[in-house]
C-alpha positions in Angstrom: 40.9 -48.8 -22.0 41.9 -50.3 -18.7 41.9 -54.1 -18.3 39.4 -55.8 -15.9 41.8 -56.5 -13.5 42.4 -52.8 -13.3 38.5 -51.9 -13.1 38.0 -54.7 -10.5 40.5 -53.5 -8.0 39.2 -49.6 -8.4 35.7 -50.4 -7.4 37.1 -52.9 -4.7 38.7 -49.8 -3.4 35.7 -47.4 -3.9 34.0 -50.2 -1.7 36.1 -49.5 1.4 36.2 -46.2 0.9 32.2 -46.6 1.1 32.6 -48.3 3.8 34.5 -46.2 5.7 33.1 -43.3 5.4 29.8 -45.0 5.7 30.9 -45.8 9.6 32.9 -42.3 10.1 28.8 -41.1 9.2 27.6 -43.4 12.0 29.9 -41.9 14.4 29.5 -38.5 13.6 25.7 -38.8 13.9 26.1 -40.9 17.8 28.5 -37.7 18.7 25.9 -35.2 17.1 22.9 -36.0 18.7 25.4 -36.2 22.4 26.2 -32.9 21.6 22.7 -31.4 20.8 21.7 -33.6 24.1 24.3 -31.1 26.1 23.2 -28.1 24.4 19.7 -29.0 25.4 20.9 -29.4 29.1 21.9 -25.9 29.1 19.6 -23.7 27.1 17.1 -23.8 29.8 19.4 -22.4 32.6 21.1 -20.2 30.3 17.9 -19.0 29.4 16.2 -18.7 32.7 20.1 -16.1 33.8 19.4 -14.1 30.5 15.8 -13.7 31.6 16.9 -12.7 34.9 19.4 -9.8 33.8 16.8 -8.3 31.4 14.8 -8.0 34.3 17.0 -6.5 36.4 18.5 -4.4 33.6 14.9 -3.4 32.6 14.5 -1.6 35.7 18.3 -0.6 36.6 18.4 1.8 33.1 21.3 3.4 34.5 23.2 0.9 35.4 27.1 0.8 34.4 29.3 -2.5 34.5 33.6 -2.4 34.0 32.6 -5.3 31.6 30.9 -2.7 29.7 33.4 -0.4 29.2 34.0 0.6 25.5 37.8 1.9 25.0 40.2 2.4 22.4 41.1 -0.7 21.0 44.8 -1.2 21.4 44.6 -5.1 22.9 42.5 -7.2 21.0 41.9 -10.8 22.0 40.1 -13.4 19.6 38.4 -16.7 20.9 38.2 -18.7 17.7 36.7 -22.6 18.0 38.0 -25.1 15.1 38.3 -28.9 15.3 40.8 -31.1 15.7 40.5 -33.7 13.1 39.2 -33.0 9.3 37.1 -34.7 6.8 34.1 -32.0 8.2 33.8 -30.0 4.6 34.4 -26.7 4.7 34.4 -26.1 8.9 37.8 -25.3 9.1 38.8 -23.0 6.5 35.9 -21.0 6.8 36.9 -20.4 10.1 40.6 -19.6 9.2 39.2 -17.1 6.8 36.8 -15.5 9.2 39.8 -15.2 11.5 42.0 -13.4 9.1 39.2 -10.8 7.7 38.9 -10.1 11.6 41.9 -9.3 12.2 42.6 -7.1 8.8 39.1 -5.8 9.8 39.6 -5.0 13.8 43.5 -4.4 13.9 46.0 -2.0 12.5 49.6 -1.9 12.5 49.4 -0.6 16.4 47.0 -3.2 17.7 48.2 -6.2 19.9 46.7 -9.1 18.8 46.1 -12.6 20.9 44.4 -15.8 19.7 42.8 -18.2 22.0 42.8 -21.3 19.4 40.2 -23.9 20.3 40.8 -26.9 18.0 44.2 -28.3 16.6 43.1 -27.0 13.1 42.7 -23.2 13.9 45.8 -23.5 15.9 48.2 -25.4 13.6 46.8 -21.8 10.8 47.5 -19.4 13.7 51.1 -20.5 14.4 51.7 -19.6 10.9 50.5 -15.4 11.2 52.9 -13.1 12.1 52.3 -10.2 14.2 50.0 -12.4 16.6 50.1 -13.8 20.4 49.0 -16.8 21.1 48.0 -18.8 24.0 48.8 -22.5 24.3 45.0 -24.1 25.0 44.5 -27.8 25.3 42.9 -29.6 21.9 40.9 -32.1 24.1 38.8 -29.0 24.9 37.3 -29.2 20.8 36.8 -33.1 21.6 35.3 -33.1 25.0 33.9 -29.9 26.1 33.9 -29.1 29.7 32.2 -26.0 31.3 34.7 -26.0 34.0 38.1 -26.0 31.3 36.2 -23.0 29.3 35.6 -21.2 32.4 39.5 -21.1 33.3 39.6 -19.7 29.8 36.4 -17.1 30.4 38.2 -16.0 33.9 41.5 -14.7 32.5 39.5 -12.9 29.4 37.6 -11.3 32.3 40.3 -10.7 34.3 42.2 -9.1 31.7 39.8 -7.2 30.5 38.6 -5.6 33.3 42.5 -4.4 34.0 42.7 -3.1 30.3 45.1 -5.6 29.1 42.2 -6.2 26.6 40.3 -3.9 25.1 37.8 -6.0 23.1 37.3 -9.9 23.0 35.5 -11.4 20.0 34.3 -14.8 19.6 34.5 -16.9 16.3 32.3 -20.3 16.0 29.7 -21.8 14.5 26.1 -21.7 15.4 24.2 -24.8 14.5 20.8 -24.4 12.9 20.2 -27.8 11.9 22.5 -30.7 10.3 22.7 -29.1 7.3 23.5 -25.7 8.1 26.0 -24.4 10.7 26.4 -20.9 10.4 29.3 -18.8 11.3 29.1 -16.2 13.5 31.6 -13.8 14.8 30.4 -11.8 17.9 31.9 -8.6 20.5 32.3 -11.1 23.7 33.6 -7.9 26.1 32.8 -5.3 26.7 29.3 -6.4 26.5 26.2 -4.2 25.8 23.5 -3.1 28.9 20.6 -3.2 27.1 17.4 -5.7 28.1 16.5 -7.3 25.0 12.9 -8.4 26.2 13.6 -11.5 26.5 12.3 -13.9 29.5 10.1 -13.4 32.0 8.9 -10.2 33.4 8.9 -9.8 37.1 5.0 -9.6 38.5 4.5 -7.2 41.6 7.0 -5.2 43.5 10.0 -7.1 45.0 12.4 -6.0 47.5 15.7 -6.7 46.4 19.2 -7.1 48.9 21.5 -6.3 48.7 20.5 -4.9 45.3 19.6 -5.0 41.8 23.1 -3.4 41.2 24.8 -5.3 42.9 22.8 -8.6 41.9 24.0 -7.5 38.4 27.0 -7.2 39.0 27.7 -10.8 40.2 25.2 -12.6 37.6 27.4 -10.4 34.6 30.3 -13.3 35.0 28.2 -16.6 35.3 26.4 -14.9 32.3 29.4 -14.5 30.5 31.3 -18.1 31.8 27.5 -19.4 30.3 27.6 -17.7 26.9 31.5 -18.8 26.1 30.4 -22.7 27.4 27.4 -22.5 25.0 29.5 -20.9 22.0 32.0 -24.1 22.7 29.0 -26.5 22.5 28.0 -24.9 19.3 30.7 -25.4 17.5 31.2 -29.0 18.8 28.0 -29.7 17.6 28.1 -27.9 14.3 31.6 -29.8 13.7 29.6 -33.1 14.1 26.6 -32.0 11.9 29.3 -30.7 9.1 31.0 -34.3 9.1 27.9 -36.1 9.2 27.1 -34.3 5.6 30.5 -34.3 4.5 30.6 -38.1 4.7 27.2 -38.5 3.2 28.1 -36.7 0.4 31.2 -38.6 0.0 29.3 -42.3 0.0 26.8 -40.5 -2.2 29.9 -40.1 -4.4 31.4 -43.4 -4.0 27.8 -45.0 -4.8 27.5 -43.1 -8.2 31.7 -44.3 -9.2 30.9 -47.7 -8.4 28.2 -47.7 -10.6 29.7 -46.2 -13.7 32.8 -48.4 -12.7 30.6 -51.7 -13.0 29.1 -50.3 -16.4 32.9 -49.6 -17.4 33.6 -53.7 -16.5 30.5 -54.6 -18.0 31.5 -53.0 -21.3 35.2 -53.8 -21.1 34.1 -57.6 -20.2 31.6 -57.8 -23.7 34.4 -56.4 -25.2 36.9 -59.4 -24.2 34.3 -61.7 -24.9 33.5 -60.6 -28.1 36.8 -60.5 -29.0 37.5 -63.7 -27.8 34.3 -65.1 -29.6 35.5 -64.0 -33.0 39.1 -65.2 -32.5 37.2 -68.6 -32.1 35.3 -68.0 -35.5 38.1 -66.9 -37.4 40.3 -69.6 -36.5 37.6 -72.0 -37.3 37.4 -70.6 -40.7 40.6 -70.9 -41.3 40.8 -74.5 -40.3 37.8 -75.1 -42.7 40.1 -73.6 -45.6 
């Protein structure tokens, strides 16, 4: 059985590992609610554009985009959004996994494939595939998202795919239901699909539209697109936060429950010397008295 001492020090070091993860909860929860704050800011004007194309689309049934343009695919490109840092449960790896059953699933020996790793931790797993491109992206884009350093990424996936040095682009990130559950989702980024979804607002009357609805399509498709790409990088910043924030609660949940069966382990182990001590007393007492 381990000695007092021994039993002392582990829960003094359970303690601050409390502690710690107790505060790295706090943090977590202050960067959380920032990041649900920004994805607040944007739902309603990403909402009102979507609204906007169905619209347009609802009434334009025949209208064809070069984003939408389905080929054979022999360039695939793979936006994939990770964290930097770990102690988040299970964020990362399920997203390394997702990555690789994409690829085996999408690509064959043929296929060119290029990552776009958002997040030191997705990018420190990609530099370790063979067969794969990948392009250098900054990790203070997982940390501090900015619409404007996503775009630059958005505009050469367009770019490129609209002069066939892509054939498809998927995205890989987590969607964030609540605290508790972020959800992994993998979607076809380009080309994207013409359809109106019936979603927002229906136009009232009979508008005359200039140029035109075409070509009003046409130039809402990339702002649309930059949009979607800045909300799927929100997302997963905020599902990275919200994974954390249970990851550390379970761990002080954890460091609660070994404190207290290490202070019933010292308890016990302290009768013990006590007793002991106690009946050294008595039996040296009796042998005096003999």
């Amino acid at each position: 059985m381990a000695s007092l001492k021994e039993v002392k020090a582990r829960i003094g070091s359970v303690n601050t590992t409390k502690k710690i993860t107790g505060a790295m909860k706090m943090i977590s929860s202050a960067k959380l609610k920032k990041a649900q704050m920004a994805i607040e800011n944007i739902s309603p004007y990403q909402s009102r554009l979507n609204g906007i194309l169905n619209n347009f689309l609802a009434t334009e049934s025949d209208f064809q985009s070069d984003f939408s343009a389905v080929r054979e695919v022999k360039n695939l490109a793979i936006v994939v959004f990770s964290s930097n840092s770990s102690l988040c449960g299970a964020f990362n790896s399920n997203v390394i996994k997702e990555l690789n059953a994409v690829i085996k699933r999408e690509a064959d020996a043929q296929t060119s494939v290029t990552l776009y790793p958002i997040g030191k931790k997705v990018k420190e797993a990609s530099q370790k595939m063979s067969g794969v491109k990948i392009v250098d992206i900054s990790n203070d884009l997982a940390n501090h998202p900015s619409f404007d350093g996503i775009s630059e990424i958005t505009n050469e996936l367009m770019a490129k795919f609209l002069n066939k040095e892509y054939d498809k682009v998927i995205v890989i990130y987590h969607h964030m239901k609540n605290t508790a559950v972020q959800k992994l989702t993998t979607e076809t980024f380009l080309p994207i699909t013409l359809e109106a979804s019936g979603e927002g607002e229906k136009m009232c009357g009979d508008y005359l539209v200039e140029p035109s609805k075409a070509e009003i399509l046409e130039s809402l498709l990339p702002k649309a697109l930059r949009t979607k790409m800045y909300a799927c990088l929100l997302d997963s910043n905020a599902s990275e936060h919200g994974a954390r924030v249970v990851a550390m609660q379970v761990a002080t949940d954890n460091a609660n429950e070994l404190i207290n069966e290490l202070t019933i382990l010292y308890n016990k182990t302290r009768q013990q010397a006590i007793t002991s001590e106690l009946l050294d007393i008595v039996g040296g007492a009796a042998a005096l008295s003999n």
